[in-house]
ChimeraX commands (.cxc) that place a marker at each C-alpha (Angstrom):
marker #1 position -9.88,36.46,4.57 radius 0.5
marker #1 position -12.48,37.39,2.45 radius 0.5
marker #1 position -13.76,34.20,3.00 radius 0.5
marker #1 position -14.31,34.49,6.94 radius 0.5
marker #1 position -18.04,35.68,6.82 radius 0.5
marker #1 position -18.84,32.88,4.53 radius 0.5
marker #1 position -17.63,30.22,7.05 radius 0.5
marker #1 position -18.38,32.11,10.32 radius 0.5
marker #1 position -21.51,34.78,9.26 radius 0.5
marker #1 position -21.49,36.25,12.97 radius 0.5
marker #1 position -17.76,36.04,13.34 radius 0.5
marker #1 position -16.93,39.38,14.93 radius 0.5
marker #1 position -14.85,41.14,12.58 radius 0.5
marker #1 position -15.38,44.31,14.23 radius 0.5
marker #1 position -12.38,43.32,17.20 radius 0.5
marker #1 position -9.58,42.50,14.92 radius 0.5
marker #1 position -10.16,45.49,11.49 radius 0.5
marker #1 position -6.80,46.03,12.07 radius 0.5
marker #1 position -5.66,42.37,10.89 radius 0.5
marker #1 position -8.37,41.78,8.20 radius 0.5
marker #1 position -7.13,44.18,5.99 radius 0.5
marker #1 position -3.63,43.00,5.65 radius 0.5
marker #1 position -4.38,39.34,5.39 radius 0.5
marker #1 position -6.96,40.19,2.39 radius 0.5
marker #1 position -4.66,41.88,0.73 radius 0.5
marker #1 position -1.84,38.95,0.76 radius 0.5
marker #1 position -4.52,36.61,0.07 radius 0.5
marker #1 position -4.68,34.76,3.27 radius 0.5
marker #1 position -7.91,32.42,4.17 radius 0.5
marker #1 position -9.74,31.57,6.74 radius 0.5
marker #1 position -8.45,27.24,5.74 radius 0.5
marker #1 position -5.06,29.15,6.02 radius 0.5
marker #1 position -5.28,30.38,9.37 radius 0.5
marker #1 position -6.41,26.82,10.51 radius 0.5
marker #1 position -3.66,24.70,8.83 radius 0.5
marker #1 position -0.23,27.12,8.41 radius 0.5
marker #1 position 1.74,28.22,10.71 radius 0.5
marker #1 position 1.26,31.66,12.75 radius 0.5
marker #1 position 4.17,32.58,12.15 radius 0.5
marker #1 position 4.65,31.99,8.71 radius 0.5
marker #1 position 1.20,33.91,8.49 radius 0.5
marker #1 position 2.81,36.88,10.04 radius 0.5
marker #1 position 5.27,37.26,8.04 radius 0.5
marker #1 position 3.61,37.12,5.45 radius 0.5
marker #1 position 0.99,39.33,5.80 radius 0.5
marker #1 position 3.64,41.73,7.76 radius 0.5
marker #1 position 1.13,41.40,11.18 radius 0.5
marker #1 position 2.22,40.60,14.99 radius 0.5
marker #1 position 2.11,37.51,16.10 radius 0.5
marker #1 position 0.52,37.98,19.42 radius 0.5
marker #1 position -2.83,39.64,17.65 radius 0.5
marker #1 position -2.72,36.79,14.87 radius 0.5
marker #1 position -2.54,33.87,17.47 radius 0.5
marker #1 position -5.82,35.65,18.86 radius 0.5
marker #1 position -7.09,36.18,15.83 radius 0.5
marker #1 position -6.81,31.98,14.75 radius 0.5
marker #1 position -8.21,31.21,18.31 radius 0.5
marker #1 position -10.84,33.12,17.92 radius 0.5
marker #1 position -11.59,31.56,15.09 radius 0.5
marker #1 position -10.37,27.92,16.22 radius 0.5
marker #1 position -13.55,28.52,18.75 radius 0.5
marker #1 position -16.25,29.77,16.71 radius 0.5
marker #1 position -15.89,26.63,14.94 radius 0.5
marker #1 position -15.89,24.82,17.86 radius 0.5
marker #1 position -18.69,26.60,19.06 radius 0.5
marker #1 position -20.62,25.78,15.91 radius 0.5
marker #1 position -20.28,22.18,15.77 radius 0.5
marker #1 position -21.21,22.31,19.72 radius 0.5
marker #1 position -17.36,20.73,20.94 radius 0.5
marker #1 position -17.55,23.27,23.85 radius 0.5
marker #1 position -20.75,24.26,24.97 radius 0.5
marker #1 position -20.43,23.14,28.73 radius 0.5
marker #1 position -17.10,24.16,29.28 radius 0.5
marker #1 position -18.38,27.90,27.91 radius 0.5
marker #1 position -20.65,28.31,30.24 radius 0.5
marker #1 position -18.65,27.13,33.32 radius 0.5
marker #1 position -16.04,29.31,32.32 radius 0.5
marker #1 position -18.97,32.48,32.15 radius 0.5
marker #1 position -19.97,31.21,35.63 radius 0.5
marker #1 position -16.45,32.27,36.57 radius 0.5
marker #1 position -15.33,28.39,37.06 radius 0.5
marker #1 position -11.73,27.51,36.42 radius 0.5
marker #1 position -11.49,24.49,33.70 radius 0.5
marker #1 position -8.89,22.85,33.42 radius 0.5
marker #1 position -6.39,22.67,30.18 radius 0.5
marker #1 position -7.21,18.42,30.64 radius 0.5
marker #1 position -10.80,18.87,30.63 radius 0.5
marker #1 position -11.22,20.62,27.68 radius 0.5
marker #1 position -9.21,18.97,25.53 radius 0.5
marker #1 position -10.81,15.64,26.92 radius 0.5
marker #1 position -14.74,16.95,26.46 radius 0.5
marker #1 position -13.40,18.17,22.47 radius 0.5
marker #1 position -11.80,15.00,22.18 radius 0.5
marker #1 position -15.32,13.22,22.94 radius 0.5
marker #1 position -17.26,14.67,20.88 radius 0.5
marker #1 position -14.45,14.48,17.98 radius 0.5
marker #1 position -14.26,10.76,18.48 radius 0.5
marker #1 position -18.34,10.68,18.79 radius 0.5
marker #1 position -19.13,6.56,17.90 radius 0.5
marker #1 position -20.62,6.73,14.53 radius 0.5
marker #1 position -23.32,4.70,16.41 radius 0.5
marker #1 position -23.98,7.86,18.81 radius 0.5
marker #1 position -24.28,9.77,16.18 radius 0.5
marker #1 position -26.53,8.19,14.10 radius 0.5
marker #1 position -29.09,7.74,16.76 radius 0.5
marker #1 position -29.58,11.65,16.65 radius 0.5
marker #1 position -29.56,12.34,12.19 radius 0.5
marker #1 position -31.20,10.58,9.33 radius 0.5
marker #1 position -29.15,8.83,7.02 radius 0.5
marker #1 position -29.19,6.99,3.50 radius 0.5
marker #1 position -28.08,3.61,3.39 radius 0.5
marker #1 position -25.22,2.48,0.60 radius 0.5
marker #1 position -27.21,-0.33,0.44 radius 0.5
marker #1 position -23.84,-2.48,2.09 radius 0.5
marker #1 position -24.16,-3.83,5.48 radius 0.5
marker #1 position -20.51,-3.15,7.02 radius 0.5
marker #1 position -19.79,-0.06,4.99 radius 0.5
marker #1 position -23.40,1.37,6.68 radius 0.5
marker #1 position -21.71,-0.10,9.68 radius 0.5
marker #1 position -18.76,1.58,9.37 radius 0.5
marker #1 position -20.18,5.15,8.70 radius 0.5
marker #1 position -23.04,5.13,12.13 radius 0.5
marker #1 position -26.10,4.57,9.43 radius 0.5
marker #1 position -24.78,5.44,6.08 radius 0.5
marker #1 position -24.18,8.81,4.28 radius 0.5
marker #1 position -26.08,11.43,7.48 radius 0.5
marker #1 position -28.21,14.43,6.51 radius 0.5
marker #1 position -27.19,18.32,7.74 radius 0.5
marker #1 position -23.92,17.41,6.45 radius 0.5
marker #1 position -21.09,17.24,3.50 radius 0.5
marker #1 position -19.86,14.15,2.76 radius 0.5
marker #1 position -16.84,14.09,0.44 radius 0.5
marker #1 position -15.76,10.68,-1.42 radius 0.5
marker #1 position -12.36,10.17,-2.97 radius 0.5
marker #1 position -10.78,7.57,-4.24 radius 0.5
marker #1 position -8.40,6.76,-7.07 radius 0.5
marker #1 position -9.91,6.55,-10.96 radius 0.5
marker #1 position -11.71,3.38,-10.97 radius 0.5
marker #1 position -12.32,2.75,-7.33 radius 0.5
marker #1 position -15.87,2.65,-7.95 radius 0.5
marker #1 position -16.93,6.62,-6.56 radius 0.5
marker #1 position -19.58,6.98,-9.30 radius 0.5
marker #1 position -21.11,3.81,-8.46 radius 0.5
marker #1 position -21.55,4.44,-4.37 radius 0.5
marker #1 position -22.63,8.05,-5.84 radius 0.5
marker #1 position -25.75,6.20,-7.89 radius 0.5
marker #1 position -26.47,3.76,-5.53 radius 0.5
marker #1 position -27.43,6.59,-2.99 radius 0.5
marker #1 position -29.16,8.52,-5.54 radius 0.5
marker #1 position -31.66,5.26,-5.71 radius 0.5
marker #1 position -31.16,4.65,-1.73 radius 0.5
marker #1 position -32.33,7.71,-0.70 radius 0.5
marker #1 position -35.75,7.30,-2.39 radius 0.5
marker #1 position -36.14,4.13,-0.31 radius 0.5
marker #1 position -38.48,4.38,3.05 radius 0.5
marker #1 position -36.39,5.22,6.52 radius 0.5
marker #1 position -34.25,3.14,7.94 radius 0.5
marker #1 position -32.65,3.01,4.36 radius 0.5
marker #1 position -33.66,6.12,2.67 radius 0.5
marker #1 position -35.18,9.16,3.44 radius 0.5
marker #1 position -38.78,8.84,1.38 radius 0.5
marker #1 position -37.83,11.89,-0.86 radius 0.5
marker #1 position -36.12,12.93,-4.25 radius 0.5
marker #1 position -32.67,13.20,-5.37 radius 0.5
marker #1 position -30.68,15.72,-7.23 radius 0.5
marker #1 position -27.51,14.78,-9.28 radius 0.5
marker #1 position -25.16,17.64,-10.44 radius 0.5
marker #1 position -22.65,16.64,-13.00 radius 0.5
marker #1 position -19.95,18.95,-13.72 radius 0.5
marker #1 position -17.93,16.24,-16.69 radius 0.5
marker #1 position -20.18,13.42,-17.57 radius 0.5
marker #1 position -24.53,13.21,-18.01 radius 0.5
marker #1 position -25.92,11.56,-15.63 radius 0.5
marker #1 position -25.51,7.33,-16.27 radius 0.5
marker #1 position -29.39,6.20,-16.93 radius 0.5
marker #1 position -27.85,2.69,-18.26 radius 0.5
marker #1 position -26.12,2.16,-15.10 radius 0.5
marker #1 position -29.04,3.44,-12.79 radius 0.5
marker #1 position -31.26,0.98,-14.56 radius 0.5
marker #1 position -29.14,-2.12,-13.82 radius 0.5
marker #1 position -28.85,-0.96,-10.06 radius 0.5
marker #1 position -32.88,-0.98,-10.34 radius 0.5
marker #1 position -33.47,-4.32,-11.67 radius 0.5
marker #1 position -30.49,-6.36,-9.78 radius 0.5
marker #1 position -30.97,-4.82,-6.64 radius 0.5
marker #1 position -34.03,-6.45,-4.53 radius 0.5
marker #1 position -34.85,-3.19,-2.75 radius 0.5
marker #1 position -34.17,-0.76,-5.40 radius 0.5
marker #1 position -36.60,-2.70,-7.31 radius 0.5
marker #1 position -39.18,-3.18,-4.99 radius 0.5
marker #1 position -42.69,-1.47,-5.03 radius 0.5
marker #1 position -45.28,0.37,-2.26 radius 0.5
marker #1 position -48.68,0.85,-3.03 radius 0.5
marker #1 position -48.40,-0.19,-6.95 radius 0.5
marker #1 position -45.59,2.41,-7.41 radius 0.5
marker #1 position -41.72,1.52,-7.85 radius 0.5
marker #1 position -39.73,2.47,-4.42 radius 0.5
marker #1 position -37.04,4.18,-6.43 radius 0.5
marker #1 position -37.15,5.30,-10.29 radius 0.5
marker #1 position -34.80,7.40,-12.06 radius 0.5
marker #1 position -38.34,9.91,-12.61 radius 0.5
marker #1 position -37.39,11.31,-9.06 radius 0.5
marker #1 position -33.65,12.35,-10.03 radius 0.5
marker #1 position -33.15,15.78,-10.91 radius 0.5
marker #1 position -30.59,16.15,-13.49 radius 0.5
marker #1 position -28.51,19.17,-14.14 radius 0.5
marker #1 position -24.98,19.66,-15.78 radius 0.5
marker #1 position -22.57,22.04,-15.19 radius 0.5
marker #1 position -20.10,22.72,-18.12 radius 0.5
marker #1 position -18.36,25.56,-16.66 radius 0.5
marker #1 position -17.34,27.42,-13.51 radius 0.5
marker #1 position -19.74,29.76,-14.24 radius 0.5
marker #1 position -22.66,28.22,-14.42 radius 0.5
marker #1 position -21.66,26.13,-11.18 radius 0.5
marker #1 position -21.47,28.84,-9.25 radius 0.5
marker #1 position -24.88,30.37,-10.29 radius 0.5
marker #1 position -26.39,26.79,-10.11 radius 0.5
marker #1 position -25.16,26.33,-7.03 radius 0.5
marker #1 position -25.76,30.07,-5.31 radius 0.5
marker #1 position -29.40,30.55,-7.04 radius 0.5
marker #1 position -31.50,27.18,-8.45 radius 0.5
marker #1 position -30.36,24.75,-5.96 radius 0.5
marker #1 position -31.90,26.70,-2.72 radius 0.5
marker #1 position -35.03,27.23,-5.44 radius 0.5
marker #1 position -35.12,23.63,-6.12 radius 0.5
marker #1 position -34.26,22.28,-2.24 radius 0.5
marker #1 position -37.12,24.19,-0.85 radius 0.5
marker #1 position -39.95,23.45,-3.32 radius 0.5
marker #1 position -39.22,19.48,-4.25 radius 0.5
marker #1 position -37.72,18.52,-1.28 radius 0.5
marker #1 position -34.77,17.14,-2.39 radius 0.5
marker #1 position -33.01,14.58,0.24 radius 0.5
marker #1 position -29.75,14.29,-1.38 radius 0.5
marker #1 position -27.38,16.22,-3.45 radius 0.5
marker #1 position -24.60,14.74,-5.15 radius 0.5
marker #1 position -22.14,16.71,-7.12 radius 0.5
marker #1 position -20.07,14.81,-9.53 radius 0.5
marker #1 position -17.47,16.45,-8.78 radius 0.5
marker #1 position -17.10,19.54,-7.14 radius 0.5
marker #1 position -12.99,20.73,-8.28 radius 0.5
marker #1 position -13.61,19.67,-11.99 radius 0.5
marker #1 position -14.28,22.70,-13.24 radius 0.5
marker #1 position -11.71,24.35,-10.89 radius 0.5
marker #1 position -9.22,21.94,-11.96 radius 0.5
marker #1 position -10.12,22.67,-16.16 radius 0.5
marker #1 position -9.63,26.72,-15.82 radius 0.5
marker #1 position -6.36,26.09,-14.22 radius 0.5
marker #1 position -3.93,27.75,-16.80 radius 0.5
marker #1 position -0.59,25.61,-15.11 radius 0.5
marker #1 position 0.78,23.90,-18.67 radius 0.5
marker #1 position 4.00,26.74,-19.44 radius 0.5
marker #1 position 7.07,24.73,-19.02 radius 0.5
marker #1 position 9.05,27.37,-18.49 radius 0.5
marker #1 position 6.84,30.39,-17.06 radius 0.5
marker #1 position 8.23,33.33,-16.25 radius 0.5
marker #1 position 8.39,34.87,-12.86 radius 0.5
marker #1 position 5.48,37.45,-13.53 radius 0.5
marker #1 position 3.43,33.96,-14.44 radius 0.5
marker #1 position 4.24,32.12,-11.65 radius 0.5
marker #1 position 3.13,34.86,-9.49 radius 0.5
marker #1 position 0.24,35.30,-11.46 radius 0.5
marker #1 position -0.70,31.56,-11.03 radius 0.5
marker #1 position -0.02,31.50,-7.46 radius 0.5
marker #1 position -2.61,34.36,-6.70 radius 0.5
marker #1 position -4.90,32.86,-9.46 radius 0.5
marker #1 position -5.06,29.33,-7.10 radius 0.5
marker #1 position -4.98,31.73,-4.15 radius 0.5
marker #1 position -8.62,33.01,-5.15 radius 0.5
marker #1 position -9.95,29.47,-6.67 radius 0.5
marker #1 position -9.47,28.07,-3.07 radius 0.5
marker #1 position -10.81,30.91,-1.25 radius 0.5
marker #1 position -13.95,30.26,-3.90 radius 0.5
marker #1 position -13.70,26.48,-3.20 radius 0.5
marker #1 position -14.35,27.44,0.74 radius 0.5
marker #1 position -17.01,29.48,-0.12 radius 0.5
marker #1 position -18.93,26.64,-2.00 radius 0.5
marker #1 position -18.39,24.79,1.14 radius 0.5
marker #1 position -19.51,27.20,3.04 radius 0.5
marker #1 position -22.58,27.81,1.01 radius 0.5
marker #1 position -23.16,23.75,0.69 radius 0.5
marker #1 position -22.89,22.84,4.12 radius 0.5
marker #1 position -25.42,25.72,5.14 radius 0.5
marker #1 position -27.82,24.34,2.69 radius 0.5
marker #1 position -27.07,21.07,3.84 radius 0.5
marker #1 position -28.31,21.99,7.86 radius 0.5
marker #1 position -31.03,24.76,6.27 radius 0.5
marker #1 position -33.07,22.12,4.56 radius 0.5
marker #1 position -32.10,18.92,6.84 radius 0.5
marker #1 position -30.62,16.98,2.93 radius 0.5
marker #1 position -27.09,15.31,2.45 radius 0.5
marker #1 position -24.71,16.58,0.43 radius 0.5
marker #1 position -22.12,14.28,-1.61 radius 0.5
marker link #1:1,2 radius 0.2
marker link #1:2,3 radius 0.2
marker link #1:3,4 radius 0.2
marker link #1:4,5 radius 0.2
marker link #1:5,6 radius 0.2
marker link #1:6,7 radius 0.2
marker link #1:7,8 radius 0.2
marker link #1:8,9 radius 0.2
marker link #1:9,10 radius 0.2
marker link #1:10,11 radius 0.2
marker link #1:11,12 radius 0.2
marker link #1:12,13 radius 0.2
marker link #1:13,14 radius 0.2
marker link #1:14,15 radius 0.2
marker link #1:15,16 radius 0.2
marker link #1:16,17 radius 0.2
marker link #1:17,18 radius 0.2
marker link #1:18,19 radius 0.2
marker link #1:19,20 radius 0.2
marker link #1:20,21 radius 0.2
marker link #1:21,22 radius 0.2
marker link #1:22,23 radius 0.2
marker link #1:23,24 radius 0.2
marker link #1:24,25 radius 0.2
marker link #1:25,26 radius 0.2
marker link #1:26,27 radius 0.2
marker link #1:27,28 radius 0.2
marker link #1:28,29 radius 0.2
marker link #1:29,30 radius 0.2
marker link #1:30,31 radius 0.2
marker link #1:31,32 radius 0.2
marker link #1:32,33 radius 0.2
marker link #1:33,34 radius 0.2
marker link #1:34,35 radius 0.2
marker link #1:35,36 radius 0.2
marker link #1:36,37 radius 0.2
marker link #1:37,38 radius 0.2
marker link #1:38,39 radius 0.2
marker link #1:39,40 radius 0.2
marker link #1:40,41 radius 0.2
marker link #1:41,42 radius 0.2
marker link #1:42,43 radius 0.2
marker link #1:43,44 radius 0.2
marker link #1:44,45 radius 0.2
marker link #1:45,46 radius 0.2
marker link #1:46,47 radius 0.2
marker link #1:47,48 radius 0.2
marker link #1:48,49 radius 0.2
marker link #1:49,50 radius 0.2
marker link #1:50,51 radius 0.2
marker link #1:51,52 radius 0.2
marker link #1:52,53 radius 0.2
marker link #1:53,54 radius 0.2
marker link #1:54,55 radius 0.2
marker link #1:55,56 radius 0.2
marker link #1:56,57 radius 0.2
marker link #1:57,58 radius 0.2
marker link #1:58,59 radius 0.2
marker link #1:59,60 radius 0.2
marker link #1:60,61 radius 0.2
marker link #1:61,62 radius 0.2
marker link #1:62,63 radius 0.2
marker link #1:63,64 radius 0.2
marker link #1:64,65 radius 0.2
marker link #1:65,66 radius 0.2
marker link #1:66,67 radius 0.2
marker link #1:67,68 radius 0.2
marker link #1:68,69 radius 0.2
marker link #1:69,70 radius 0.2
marker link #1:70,71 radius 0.2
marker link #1:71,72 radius 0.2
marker link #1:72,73 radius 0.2
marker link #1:73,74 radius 0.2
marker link #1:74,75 radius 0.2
marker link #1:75,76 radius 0.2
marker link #1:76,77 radius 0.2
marker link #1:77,78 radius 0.2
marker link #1:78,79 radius 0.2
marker link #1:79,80 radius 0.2
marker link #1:80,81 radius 0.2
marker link #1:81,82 radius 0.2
marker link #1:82,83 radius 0.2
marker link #1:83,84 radius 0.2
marker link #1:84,85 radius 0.2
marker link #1:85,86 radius 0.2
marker link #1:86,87 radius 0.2
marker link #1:87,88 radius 0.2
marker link #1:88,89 radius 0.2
marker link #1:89,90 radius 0.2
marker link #1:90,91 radius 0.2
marker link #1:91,92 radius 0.2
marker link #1:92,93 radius 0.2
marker link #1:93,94 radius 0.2
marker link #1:94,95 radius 0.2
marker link #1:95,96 radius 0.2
marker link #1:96,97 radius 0.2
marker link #1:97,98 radius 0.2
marker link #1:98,99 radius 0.2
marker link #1:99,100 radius 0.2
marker link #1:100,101 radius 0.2
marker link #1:101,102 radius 0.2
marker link #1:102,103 radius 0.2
marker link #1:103,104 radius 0.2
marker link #1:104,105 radius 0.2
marker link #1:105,106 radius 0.2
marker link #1:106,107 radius 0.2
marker link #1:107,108 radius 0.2
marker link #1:108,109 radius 0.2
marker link #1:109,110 radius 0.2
marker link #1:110,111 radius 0.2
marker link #1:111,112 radius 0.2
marker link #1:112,113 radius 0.2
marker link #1:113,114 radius 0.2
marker link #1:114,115 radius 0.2
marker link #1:115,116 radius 0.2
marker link #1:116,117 radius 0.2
marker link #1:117,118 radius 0.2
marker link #1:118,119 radius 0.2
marker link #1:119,120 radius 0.2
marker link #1:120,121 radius 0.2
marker link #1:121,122 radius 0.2
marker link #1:122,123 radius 0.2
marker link #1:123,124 radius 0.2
marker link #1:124,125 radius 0.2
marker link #1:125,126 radius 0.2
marker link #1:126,127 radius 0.2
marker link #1:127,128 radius 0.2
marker link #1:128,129 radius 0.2
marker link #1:129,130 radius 0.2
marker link #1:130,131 radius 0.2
marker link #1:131,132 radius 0.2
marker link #1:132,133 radius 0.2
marker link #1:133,134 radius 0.2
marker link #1:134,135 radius 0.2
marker link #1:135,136 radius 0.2
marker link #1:136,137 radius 0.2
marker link #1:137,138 radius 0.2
marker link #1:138,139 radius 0.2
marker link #1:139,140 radius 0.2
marker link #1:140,141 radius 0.2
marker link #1:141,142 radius 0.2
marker link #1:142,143 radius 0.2
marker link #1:143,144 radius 0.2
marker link #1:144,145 radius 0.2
marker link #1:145,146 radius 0.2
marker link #1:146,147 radius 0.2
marker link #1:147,148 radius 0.2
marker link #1:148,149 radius 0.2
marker link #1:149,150 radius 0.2
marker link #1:150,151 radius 0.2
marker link #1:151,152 radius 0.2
marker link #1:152,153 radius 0.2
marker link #1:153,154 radius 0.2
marker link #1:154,155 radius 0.2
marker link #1:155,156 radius 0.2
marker link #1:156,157 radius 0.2
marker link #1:157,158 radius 0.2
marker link #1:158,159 radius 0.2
marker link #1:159,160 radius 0.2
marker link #1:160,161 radius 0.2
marker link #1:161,162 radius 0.2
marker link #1:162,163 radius 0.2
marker link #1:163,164 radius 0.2
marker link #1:164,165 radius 0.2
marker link #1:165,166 radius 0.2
marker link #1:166,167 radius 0.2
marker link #1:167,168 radius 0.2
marker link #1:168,169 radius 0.2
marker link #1:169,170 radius 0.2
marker link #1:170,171 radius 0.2
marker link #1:171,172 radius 0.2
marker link #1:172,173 radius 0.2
marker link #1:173,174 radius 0.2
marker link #1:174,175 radius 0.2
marker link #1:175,176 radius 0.2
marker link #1:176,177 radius 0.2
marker link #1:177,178 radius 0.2
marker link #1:178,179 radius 0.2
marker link #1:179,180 radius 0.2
marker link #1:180,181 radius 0.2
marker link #1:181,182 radius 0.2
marker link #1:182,183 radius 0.2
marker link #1:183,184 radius 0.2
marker link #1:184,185 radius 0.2
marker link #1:185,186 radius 0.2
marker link #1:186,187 radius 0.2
marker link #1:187,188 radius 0.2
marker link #1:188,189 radius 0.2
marker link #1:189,190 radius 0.2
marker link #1:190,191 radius 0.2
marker link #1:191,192 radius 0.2
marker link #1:192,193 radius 0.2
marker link #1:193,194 radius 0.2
marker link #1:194,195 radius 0.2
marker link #1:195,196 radius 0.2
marker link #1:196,197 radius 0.2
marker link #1:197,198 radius 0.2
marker link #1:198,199 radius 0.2
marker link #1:199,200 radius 0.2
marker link #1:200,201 radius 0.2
marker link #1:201,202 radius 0.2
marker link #1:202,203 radius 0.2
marker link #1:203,204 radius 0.2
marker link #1:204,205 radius 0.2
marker link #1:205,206 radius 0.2
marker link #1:206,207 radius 0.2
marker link #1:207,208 radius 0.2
marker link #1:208,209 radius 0.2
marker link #1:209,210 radius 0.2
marker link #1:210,211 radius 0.2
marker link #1:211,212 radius 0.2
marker link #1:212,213 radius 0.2
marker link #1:213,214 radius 0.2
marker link #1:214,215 radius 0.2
marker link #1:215,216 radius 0.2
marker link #1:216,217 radius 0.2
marker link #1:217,218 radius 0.2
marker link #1:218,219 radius 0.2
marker link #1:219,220 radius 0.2
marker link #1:220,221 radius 0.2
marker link #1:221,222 radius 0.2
marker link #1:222,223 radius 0.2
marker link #1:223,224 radius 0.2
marker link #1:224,225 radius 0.2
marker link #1:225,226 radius 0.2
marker link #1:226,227 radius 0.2
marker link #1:227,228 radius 0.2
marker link #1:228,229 radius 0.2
marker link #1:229,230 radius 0.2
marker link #1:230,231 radius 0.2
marker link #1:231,232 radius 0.2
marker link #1:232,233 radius 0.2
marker link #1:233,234 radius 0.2
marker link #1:234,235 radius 0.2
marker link #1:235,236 radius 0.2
marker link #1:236,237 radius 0.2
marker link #1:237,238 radius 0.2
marker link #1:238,239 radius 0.2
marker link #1:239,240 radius 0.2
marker link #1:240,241 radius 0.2
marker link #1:241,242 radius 0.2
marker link #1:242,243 radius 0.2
marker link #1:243,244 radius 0.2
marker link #1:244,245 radius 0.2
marker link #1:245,246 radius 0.2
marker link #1:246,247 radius 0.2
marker link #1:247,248 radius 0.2
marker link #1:248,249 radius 0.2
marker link #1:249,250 radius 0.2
marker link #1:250,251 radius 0.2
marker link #1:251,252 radius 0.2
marker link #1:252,253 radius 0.2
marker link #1:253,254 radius 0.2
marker link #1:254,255 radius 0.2
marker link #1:255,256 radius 0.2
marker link #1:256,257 radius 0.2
marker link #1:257,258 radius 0.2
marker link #1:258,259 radius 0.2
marker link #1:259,260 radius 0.2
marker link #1:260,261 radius 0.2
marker link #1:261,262 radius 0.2
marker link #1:262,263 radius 0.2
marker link #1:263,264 radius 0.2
marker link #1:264,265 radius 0.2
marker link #1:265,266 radius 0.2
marker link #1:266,267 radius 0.2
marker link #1:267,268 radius 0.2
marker link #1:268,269 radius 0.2
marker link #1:269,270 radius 0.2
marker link #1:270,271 radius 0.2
marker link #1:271,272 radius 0.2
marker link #1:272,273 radius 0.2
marker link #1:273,274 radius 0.2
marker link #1:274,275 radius 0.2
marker link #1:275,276 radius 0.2
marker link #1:276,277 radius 0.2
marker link #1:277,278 radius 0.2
marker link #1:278,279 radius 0.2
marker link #1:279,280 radius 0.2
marker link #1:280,281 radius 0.2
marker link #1:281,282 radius 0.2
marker link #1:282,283 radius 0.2
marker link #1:283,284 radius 0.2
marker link #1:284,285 radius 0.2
marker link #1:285,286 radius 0.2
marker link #1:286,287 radius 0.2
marker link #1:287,288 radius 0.2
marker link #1:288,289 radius 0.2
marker link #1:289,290 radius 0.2
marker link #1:290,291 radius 0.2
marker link #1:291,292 radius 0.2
view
């Protein structure tokens, strides 16, 4: 739980310090709560189950709250309004199924340059949020990753007019392969007032070798570099590489003091992974830029 604060800052801790504790000290996070069982929770971290079920609603509705799934149903229920079990899972279910069309109509967005993928996604890739792309090795990520750092250059309804940052945690950023995108593609290539549309002049480069420096990268010089250049799109390439390279998981035959020490050591690197997100998607909705 020492995650909570990142994901929910005004979260109010202050009703359930007699839970907190506990579940910090058996390592239990606030992705946890939301996707194992209560039960299994409490017996884990040696809590009742009543006061854990209110603790994960709580939390269950400060999301909700956040991402604005229950807004009018909160404040019939403070007028002292009845609403029924139906209704609310109805009105959440509404704005979880939101048409991407809806939703595009209210957030800027940076086209991937293909007609019925843009289709498919309400726009393209929207701003004030993470997007996360997987795919198996060769599905072409990378590629959709530097079309969109060229895209978002482009002039709305493609791009967003502004510059691009690419963080590469394994491999430098491709020029070659940005350059071909700029001379095959007819509106990567095209030019306003004298001046290309798109060049790879407005990317911002960095690499991250290690876990370190990704952190402090991410935490200090990307806020630096969002507010001063106004960046409109950050793509990391990829975010779990250098989580994936410090995990220490090649004993064949590790012993049970190992195994425990593993455990807690993947324990922390995904209460550090929701952190990031945390941190990202803040950035993301601080400084109205997409994050990839």
């Amino acid at each position: 739980m020492t995650d909570l604060l990142h994901v929910l800052p005004d979260f109010p801790v202050k009703h359930y310090t007699h839970l907190i504790p506990s579940l910090e000290k058996h390592l239990v996070t606030t992705s946890d709560l939301l996707t194992l069982d209560a039960l299994e929770i409490g017996k884990r971290a040696q809590l009742p189950l009543l006061d854990l079920r209110r603790l994960i609603n709580e939390v269950i509705s400060q999301l909700h709250g956040q991402l604005g799934f229950d807004s009018k149903i909160a404040g019939k229920e403070k007028a002292g309004q009845k609403v029924s079990k139906n209704l609310k899972n109805n009105t959440e279910q509404e704005a979880l199924y939101t048409p991407g069309r809806n939703l595009s109509s209210s957030l800027s967005t940076i086209s991937t340059l293909d007609p019925g993928l843009d289709a498919a996604l309400g726009g393209g890739i929207p701003t004030r949020y993470i997007t996360e792309i997987t795919g198996e090795s060769g599905a072409g990520k990378t590629q959709l990753l530097l079309i969109l750092l060229l895209s978002a250059q482009l002039a709305p309804p493609h791009g967003l007019s502004r510059p691009t940052i690419y963080i590469s945690t394994e491999h430098p950023l491709p020029t070659t392969r940005l350059r071909q995108l700029l001379s095959t593609n007819p509106l990567l290539s095209s030019h306003q007032n004298g001046h290309p549309t798109s060049s790879l002049s407005r990317i911002l480069s960095i690499q991250c070798p290690d876990l370190e420096s990704q952190d402090h990268i991410l935490t200090y010089q990307l806020p630096v570099a969002l507010s001063k250049q106004n960046i409109g799109l950050v793509v990391i390439d990829s975010i779990a590489a250098n989580y994936r390279a410090e995990a220490d998981l090649s004993a064949p035959t590790p012993s049970v003091a190992a195994t425990r020490a593993s455990a807690k050591s993947l324990a922390v690197r995904a209460t550090d992974l929701v952190r990031t997100g945390a941190l990202l998607r803040d950035l993301a909705r601080r400084h109205d830029c997409a994050i990839v």
